[in-house]
N, C-alpha and C positions, 0 to 999 in steps of 0.2 A: 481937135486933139487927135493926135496919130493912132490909128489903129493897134498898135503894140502896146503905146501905150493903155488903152483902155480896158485891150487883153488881159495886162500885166494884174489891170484893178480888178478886173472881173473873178481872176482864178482863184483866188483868194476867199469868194464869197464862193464859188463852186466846191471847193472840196470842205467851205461849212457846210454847203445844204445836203450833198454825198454823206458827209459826219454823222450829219441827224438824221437820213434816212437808215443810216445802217442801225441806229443806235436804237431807233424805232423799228425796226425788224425784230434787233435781238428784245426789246422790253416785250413784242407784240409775243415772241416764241417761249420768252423764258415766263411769260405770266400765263401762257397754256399749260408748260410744266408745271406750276405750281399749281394749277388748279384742278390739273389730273389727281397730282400725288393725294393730294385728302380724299379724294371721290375713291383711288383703290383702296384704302386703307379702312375709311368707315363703308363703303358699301360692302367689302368682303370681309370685316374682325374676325380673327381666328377667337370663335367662340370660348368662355372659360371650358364647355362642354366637352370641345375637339383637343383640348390641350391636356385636359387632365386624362383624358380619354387615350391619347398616343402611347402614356406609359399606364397599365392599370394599376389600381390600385393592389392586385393579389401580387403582383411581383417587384411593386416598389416600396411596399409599406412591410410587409412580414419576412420577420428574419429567417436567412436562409435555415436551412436544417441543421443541427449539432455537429454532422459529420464532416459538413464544408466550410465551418467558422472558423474564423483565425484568433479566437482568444485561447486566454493560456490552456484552458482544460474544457473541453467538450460539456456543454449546461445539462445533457441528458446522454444518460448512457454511455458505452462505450465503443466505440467507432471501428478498434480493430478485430482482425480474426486471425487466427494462427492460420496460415499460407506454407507451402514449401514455393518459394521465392525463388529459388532458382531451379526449379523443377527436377534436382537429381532423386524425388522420391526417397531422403532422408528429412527430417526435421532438425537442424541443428537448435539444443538447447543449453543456453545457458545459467549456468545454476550458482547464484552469488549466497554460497554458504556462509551461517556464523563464525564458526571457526571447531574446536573439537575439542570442547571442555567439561562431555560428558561420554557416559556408553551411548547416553541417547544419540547424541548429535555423532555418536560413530553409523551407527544404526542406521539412523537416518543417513546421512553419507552415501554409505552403502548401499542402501535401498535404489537411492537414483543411478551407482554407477552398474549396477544390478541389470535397472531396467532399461536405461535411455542409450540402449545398444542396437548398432545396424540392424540385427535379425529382426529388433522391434520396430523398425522404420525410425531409427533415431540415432542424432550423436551428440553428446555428452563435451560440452567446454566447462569446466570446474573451475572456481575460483573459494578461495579459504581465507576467510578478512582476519583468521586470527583472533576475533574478540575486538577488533577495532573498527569503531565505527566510521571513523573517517575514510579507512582504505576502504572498506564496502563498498562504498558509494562510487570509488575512484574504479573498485570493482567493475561493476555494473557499467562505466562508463567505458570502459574497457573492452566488455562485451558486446557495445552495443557499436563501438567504433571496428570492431572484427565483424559483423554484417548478422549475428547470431539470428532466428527466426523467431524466437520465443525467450523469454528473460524469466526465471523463477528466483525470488529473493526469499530470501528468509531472514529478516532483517536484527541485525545486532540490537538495538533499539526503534521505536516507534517514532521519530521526531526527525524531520527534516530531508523529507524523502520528496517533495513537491518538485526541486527543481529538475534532480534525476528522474525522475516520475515524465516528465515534462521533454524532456530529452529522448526518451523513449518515443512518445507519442510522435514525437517531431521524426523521429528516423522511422514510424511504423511498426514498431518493433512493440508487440502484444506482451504485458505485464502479468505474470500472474503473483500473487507475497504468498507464502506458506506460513506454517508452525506460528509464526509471530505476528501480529497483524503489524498497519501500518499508519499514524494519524495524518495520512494525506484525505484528502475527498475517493470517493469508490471510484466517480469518475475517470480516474488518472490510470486506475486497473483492472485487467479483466474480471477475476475473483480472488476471494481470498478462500483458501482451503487449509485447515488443520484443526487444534483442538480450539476447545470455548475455553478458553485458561481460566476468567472468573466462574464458571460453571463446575471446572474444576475445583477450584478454590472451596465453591459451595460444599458440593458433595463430601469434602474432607472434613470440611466444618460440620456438615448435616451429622457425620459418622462420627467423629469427636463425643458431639451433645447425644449423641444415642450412647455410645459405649459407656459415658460416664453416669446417664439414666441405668442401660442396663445392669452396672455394675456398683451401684448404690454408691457411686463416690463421693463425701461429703467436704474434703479437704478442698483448702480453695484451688484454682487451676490456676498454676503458675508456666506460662509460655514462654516458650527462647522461641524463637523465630528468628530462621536463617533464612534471609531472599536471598533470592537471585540477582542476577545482573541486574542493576537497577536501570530504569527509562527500559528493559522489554515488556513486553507484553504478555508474556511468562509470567514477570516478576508483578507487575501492576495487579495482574488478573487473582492472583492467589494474595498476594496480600492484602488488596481490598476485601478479598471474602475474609480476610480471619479477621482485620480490623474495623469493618464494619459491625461483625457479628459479638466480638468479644465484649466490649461495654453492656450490651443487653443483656447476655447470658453473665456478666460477671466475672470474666475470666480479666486476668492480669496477666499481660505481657509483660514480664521482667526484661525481656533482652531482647534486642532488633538490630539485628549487622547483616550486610550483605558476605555471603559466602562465593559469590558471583559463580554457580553456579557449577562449580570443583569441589573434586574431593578435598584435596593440599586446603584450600581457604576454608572450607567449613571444618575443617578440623582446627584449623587456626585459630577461628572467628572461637567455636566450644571452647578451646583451651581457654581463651583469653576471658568469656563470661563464670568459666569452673573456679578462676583464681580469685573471683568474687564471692565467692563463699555462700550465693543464695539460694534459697528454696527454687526449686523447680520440680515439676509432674509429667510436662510435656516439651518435647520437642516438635517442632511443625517447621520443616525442613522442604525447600520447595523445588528438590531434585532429588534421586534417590544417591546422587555423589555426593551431596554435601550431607544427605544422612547417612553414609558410610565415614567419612570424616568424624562427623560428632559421635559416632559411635566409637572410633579408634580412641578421641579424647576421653570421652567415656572411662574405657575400660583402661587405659592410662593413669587415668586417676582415681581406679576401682571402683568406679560403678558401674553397675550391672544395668545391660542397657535393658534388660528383658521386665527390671522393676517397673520401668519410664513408660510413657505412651509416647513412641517414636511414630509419627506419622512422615508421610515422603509423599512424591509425586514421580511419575514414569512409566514406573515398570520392568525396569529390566529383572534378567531371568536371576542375578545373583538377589538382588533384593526381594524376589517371590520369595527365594529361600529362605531368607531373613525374616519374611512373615510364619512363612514355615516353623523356624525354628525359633522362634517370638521375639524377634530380636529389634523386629519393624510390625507395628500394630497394624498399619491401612498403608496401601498405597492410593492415590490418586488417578486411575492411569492417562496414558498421555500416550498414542499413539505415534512411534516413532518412523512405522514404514509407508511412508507417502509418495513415494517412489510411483510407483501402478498408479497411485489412484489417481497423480498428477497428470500420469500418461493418458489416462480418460479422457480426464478435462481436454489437453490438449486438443485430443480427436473428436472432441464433442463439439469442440470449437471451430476447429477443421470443416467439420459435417454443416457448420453453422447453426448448431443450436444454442438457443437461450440460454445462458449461464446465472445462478443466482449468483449476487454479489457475494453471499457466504454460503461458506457450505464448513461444514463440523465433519470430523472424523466421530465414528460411536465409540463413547466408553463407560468404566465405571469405576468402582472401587474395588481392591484387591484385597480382600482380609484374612482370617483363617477360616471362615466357611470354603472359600473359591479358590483357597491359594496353589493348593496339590492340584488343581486342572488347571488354572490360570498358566502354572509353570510349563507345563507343555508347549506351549505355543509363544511363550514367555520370549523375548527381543534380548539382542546382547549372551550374555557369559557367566 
């Protein structure tokens, strides 16, 4: 057979045994790999020890601090502090009034455009909701979209204040609510400052059941009771104390109308229970406007308000008078100038001290023992 020929047969069988030798290198190289990979893997386990140990438990398990959480309202306490923000050493403060449907609420008014002036390190953004609770709130959002440093409310009603509350927090912008409180959680604001309004409530009722102890009265106690604005915190606070307290002591509410806290509607409201023709002893009026109103009704339809036990709530200087001249048996009082005292807070705040969640203005009751000094110093006209 020719040489080429046998060649031809032989190469054939040379690049199988070449085949298998390579095939057998790589099975020889690729069966080292794999018998590496388990030896790194169980000779060195990353123990459960080193694993949990990389992140510890104090800073993977416990929730950050109140101050750095992103849920809606802070779990503890309150997180801001009145700052001057942009450092011109004035405090801009916004002050989201009820509207001015009393002396008091002039008073009060005044009080702040009184004090939250440059010489006091302050400036004054005003806004007046008119009695309307929806614009308040658009109020407030108002202020808070103009950069104000401080937001002081004094809320038309107590109900639905979370998400505005909430918006606040979100911009930094430190809450304080006055006069009226507010049924959000405390969390949402710094503190509340003004009167105890059911406290108030009390004390008119305590002085009620005393006068009519002191003055041997046997006749039943017939009640007109004029609220206020209904859903404030004015209105809730004072008339839960007479309607709590009345069924025990036995008195009878005859009449229950909002006079929403004006003279015009409480005289209104009188007129419309007088064309009723019933027995009454007492009026319990829970502003001294709207017992100026039912006084007007009153004497309208000849009665002598001085027979009546007119009781009121405030204080202003005309209705001292009116105890003076017997025309209003007690007042309640209600401190209307919170102006200063807010300014404190502010600066207490500033300084970074503690704030109680409430704080109460002092008061008491206005009658004919206190009435000639009370008037001295007496708020309003």
């Amino acid at each position: 057979m020719p040489s080429s020929s046998r060649d031809e047969r032989q190469q054939p069988m040379r690049k199988q045994l070449l085949t298998a030798g390579v095939a057998a290198v790589l099975a020889i190289s690729m069966s080292a790999c794999s018998s590496n990979s388990p030896s790194t893997t169980t000779a060195a386990p990353a123990p459960p020890a080193s694993t949990t140990q990389a992140a510890p438990p104090a800073t993977t398990t416990q929730a950050p601090p109140p101050a750095t959480t992103s849920t809606a309202a802070p779990v503890a306490g309150y997180p801001l502090q009145v700052k001057d923000t942009n450092g011109d050493g004035i405090i801009t403060v916004g002050f989201a009034q009820v509207g001015a449907e009393s002396g008091w609420r002039t008073a009060n008014t005044q009080s702040y455009k009184d004090y939250f002036v440059p010489a006091n390190g302050f400036k004054l953004v005003f806004a007046d909701a008119n009695n309307d609770a929806d614009k308040q709130k658009q109020d407030v959002r108002d202020l808070i979209a103009q950069g104000v440093e401080v937001i002081d409310i004094a809320p038309v009603i107590d109900s639905g204040w979370e998400p505005v509350l909430q918006e606040a927090l979100d911009a930094g912008i430190p809450v304080i609510i006055s006069d009226r409180m507010v049924s959000a959680p405390d969390t949402m604001y710094l503190t509340y400052f003004g009167g105890n309004m059911k406290a108030e409530g009390d004390r008119a009722v305590e002085w009620l059941k005393k006068y009519i102890a002191d003055n041997k009265i046997t006749d039943p106690i017939n009640v007109v009771h004029l609220q206020g604005t209904l859903g404030s915190t004015a209105q809730k606070g004072r008339s839960q104390a007479l309607t709590d307290a009345a069924p025990g002591l036995k008195w009878n509410i005859v009449y229950e109308q909002t006079g929403e806290f004006t003279q015009a509607k409480g005289q209104e409201v009188m007129e419309s229970f007088l064309q009723q023709k019933k027995d009454f002893n007492v009026v319990y009026a829970e502003n001294d406007d709207m017992a100026y109103g039912a006084i007007d009704a009153m004497k309208a339809a000849g009665i002598d308000p001085t027979k009546k036990i007119i009781i009121s709530f405030d204080g202003n200087k005309s209705a001292v008078q009116m105890v003076i001249d017997g025309k209003i048996k007690a007042i309640a009082e209600c401190n209307p100038l919170l102006g200063p005292q807010v300014g404190d807070i502010i600066k207490k705040s500033m300084a970074g001290e503690k704030l109680d969640k409430v704080m109460y203005s002092v008061e008491g009751v206005i009658d004919s023992t206190n009435a000639a000094e009370k008037i001295k110093t007496a708020f309003g006209n």
